[in-house]
N, C-alpha and C positions, 0 to 999 in steps of 0.2 A: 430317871432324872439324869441330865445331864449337865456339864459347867464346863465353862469356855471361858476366856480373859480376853480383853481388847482394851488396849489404851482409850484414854478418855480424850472425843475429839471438842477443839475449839470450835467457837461459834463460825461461820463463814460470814467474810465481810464481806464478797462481792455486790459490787450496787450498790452500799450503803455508803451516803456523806460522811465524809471525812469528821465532822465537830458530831454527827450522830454517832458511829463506831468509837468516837472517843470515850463518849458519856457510857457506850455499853460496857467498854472498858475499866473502867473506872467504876463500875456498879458492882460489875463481876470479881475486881480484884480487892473487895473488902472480904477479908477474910478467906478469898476463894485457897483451895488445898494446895499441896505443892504439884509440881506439874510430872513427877515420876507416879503419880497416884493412879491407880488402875480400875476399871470396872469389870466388874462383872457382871455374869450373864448367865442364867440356870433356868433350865425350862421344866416346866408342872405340867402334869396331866389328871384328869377325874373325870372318868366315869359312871354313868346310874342309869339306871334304868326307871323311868318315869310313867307311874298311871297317868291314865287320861287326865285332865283339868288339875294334875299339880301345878300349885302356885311354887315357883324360885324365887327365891329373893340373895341377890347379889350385889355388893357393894364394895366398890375398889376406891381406894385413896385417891391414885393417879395413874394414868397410863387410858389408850385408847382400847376400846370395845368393841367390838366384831361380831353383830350374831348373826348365823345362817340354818338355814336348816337342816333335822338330822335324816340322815336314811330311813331311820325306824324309829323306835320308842324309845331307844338311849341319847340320853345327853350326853355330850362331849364339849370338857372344858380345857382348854389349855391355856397357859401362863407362860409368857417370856419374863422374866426377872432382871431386874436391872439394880445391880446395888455398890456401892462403894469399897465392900471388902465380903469376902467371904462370910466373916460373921453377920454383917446384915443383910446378906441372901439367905443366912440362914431364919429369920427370923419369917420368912414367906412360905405359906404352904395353905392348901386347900384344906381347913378347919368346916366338915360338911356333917349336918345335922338334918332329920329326917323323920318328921311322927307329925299325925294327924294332915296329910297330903299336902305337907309342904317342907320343900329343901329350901334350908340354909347354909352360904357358901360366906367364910369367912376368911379374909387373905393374912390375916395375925399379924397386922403392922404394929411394930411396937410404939404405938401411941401416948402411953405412961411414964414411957422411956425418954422419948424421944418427938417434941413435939414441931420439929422444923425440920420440912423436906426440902429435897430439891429435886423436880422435875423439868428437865430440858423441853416436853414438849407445852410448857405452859400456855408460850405463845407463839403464832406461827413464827415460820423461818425467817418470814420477810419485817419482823418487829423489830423497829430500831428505837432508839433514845433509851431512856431509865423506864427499866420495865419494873414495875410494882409488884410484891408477891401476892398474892393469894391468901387472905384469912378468910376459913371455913371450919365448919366442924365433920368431926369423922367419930363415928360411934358417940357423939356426942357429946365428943371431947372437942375442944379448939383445938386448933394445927391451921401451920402457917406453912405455904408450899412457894419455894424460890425458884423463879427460872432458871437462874445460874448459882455456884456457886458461893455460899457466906454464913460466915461466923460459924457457926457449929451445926447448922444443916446438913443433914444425911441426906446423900443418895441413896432413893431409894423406891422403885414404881415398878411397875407390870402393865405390859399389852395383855389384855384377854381375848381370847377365840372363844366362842361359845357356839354350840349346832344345836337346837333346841328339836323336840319331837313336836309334831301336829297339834295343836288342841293344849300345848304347856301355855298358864300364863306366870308370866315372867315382871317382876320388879326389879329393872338392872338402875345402879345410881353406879357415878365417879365422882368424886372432887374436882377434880382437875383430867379434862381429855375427853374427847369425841368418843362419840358415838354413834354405829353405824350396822345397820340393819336392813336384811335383802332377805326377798321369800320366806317372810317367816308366816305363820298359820299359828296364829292365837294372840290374845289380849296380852300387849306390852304395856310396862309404866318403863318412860327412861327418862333419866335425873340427871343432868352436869350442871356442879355450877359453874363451871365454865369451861365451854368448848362447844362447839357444832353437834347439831342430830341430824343425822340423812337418814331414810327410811325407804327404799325399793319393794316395789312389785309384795306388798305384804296383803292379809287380810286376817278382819279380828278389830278389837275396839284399839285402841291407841292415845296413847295421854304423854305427853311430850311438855318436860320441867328445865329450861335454861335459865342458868341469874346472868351469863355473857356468852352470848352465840346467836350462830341463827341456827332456824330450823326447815328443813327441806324434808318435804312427802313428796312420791309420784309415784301413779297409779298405787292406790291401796282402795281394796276393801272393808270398811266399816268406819265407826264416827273417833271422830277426830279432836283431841284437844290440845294445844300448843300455848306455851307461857311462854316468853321470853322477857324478864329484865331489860335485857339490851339487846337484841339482833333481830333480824328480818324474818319473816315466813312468808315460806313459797311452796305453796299445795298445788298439786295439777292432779289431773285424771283419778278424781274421791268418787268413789260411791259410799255415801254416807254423811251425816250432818256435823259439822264443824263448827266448831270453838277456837276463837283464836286472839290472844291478849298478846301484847307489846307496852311496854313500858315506854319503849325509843326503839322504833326500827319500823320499815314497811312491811306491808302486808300485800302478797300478790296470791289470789287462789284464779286458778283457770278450769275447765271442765270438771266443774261440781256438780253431782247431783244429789240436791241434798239440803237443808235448809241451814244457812250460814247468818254465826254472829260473829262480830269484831271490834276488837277494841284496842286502841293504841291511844296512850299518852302524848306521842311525837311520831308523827310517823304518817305515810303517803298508805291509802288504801286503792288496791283495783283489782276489781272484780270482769272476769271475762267466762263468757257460756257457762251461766251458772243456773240450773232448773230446781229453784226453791226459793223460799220465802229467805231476805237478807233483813238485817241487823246490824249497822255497822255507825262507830262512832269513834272519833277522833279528836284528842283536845286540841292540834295542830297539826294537820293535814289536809288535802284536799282527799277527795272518795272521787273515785273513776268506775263504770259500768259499762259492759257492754255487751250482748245481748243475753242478757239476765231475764227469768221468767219465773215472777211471784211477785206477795207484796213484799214492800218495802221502806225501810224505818232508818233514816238517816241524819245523823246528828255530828257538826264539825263546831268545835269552840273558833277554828280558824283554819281557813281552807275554801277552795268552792265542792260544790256537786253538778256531777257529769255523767250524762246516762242517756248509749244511741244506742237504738235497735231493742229497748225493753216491749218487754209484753207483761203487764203488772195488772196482778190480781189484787180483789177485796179496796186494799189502802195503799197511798203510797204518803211518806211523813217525811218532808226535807228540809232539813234547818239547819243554818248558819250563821254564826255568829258575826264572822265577815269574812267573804264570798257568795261570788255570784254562785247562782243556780239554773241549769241547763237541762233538763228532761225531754225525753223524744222517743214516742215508741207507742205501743197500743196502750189505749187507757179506756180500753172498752167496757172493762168489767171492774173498771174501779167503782169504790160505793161512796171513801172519802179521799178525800185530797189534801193537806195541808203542806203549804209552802211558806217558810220565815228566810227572811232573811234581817240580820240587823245593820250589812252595808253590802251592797252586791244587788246587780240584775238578778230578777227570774225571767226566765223564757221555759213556757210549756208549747213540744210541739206535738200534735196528736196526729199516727198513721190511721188513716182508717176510719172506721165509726166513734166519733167522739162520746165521751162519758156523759148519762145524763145527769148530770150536776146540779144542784141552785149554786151560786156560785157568791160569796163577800168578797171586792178585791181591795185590796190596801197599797196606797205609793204614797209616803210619807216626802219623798224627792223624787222625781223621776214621772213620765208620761205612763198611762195605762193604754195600752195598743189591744186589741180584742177582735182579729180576723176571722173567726168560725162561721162558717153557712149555718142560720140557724139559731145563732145568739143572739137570745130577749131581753136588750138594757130591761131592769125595773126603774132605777135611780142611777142618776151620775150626777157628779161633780165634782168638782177639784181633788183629785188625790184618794176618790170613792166612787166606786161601781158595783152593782150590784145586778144578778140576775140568772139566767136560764141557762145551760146549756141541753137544748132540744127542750125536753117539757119538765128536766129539772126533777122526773122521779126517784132518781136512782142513789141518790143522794147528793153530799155536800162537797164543796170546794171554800177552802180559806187561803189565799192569796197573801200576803205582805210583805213588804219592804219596808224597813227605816229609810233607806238611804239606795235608790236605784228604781230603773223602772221597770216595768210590767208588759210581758210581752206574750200571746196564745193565740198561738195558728195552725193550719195544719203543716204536715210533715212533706218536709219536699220542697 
């Protein structure tokens, strides 16, 4: 172990408006310590050596998390320490428990003690105005974590490194502070309630837990699941099927292979070369596609849907609350069709061999346009059409608009 001292630095105001660095000031100087007060800094280390499919479970207060992988079968943990005084560094140490194939790794923050921290990297560097602290629980106590300095808040966090062995799976959580992971080989859980999760070049199942951040995957191996409270997801290069909630944030997945669901509260969804059946719904967003291949089930309380270049199997389901609706791509092998809208155009463009469809169409406002080589009106009239596309075996199309009109032609 080692301990080192470094004066405690101020925030940097560079960039920051003058009445914003005021307010940070003035947030900072309630109660904040006096300015001859020192930190410290003391580094941990732990070692194990790890059978195949031990589960870890590791949980830090605050500070950022690092895992990568290990040479061989030993885990390697390290701990930078960041504390207010020597006695509350002392209170940090690798507390490591180990029977029936799973390690527990506990950092001994004195939570009984001492239930308000303060950790500097609460929020990025670039955060200005009155920054809010943090209430969360830790061992399932309540604890309140301050970005700056106040009232009787302890300093007091750790960065972790972890190198985990092949085939380890791992339950890492922090309260407060990113998380970040590259090459690793086995089934991750990671938990912040608030901070970023990046994940690189991994493979193994993967479950990703934010209440404020966003969340980044690229290229990983296996299926995927992503929460977010509050921040964006951006998945590229999956092999594997995905799961993906937002409370408030977009959703972008690119080269999936793999059958995808989605779900945001607030929030823009789009989807790019994705080979599998989608799921995606949105209570305010528009949903964007492009060239996706499967069926597909899409549902916006507000927003439109936009999809060039599909090749969509079985169904394809597009409903909108209000927005238009815009489809265009093979619809060869479709059996059902259903399109709503409750204000917004449809337009269906078909590449190719069109689907054989019986087809109901509905325009509550708005003209019915019906271009197909091929297409057998049964019945029309005002704001109703009804009939064939080709001989109409292969199954059904249902059409409508409240409010817009109706447009199916081929592509091109």
């Amino acid at each position: 172990m080692t301990r080192t001292r470094r004066p405690l630095r101020a925030p940097r105001a560079a960039g920051v408006p003058l009445f914003a660095l005021l307010l940070v000031l003035i947030a900072g100087a309630w109660g904040a310590p006096a300015a001859s007060a020192s930190e410290v800094v003391r580094h941990l280390e732990h070692r194990a050596v790890l059978a195949p499919e031990t589960l870890l479970e590791l949980e830090n207060l605050a500070g950022r998390i690092e895992i990568l992988p290990a040479a061989g079968n030993e885990m390697e943990l390290r701990a930078t320490v960041h504390a207010g005084s020597e006695a509350l560094a002392d209170h940090l140490r690798f507390d490591v428990q180990q029977r029936n194939g799973k390690l527990t790794v506990d950092l001994g923050y004195p939570i009984r003690k001492h239930t308000a921290y303060v950790y500097p990297g609460l929020y990025p560097a670039t955060a200005f105005g009155f920054l809010a602290p943090l209430r969360t629980r830790y061992h399932d106590e309540p604890v309140t974590i301050h970005p700056q300095p106040r009232g009787r808040a302890i300093l007091l966090w750790a960065d972790l490194s972890l190198a985990l062995p092949a085939g380890t799976r791992a339950r890492i959580r922090t309260a407060a502070g990113t998380i970040a992971a590259e090459r690793v080989a086995g089934d991750l859980r990671l938990d912040t309630t608030n901070g970023a999760v990046t994940v690189r070049d991994g493979e193994g199942s993967l479950e990703i837990d934010t209440g404020s951040g966003s969340v980044e995957v690229h290229s990983h191996r296996g299926a995927i699941v992503a929460d977010t409270g509050s921040g964006a997801v951006r998945l590229t290069d999956i092999e594997g099927d995905i799961r993906a909630d937002t409370g408030s944030g977009a959703v972008r997945l690119s080269g999936i292979a793999g059958n995808v669901r989605v779900d945001t509260g607030s929030g823009s969804v789009r989807l790019t070369d994705v080979a599998g059946d989608v799921r995606a719904d949105t209570g305010s967003g528009a949903i964007e596609l492009e060239r996706v291949t499967g069926a597909l089930a899409l549902d916006t309380g507000s927003g439109g849907i936009r999809g060039r270049a599909l090749v969509v199997r079985d169904e394809v389901v597009a409903d909108t609350g209000s927005g238009s609706v815009l489809l265009e791509g093979d619809f060869s092998a479709v059996r059902r069709l259903v399109v709503d809208t409750g204000s917004g155009r449809a337009t269906l463009r078909f590449a190719g061999e069109p689907p054989a469809l019986s087809c109901e169409i509905y325009a509550g406002s708005g003209g019915i346009d019906v271009a197909l080589p091929g297409f057998q009106t049964r019945r029309s009239s005002r704001g109703h059409l009804t009939g064939t596309i080709a001989d109409g075996s292969a199954g059904t199309a249902r059409i409508k608009t409240g409010s817009g009109g109706i447009t199916i032609q081929p592509a091109g």
